[in-house]
N, C-alpha and C positions, 0 to 999 in steps of 0.2 A: 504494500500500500504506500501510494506517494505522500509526501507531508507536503500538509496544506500551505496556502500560497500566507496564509495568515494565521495567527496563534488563534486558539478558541480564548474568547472574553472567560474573565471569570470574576460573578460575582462575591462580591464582600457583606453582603446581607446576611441575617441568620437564619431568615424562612427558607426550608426546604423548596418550596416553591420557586423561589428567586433563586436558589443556588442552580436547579435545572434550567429556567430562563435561557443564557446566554447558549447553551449546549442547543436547543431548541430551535431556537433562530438563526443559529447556525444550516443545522439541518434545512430548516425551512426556505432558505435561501438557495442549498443547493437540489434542494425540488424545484423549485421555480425555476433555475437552469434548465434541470432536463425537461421538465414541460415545454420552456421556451424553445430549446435545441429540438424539440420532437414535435411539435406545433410550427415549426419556422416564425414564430413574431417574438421580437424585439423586448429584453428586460428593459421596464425604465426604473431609474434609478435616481440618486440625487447622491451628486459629486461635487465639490465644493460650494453648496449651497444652488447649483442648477443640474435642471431637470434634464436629464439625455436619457437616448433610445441605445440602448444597446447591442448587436444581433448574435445570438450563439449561436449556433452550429453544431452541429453531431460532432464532424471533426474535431468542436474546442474542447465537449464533452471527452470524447476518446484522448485527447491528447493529456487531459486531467486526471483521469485513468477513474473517470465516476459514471462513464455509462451504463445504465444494467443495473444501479444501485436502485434501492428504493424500495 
């Protein structure tokens, strides 16, 4: 398995709830990928405070070694 392109968040809260949070939305993020890549339409996203269209691809997917997950 490849290491991710970025550390997983980890919260400092004491609710069991918020401890899972960050691991979550991680996930949940890289669902929305493979939907995007397996749909053809575009993540939007907000990067430095604007709004862009992203496009993935199956290739970005296989090249991140997370096709097939899920």
């Amino acid at each position: 398995m490849s290491k991710p392109e970025h550390p997983t968040p980890v919260s400092n809260l004491p609710d069991d709830d918020m401890q899972a949070t960050p691991r979550a939305l991680v996930r949940a993020a890289q669902r929305a990928r493979e939907i995007a890549a397996r749909t053809g339409t575009p993540l939007i996203i907000s990067r430095a405070g604007r709004i862009i269209e992203c496009p993935v691809t199956r290739r970005d997917q296989a090249a991140s070694g997370t096709e097939g997950s899920g």
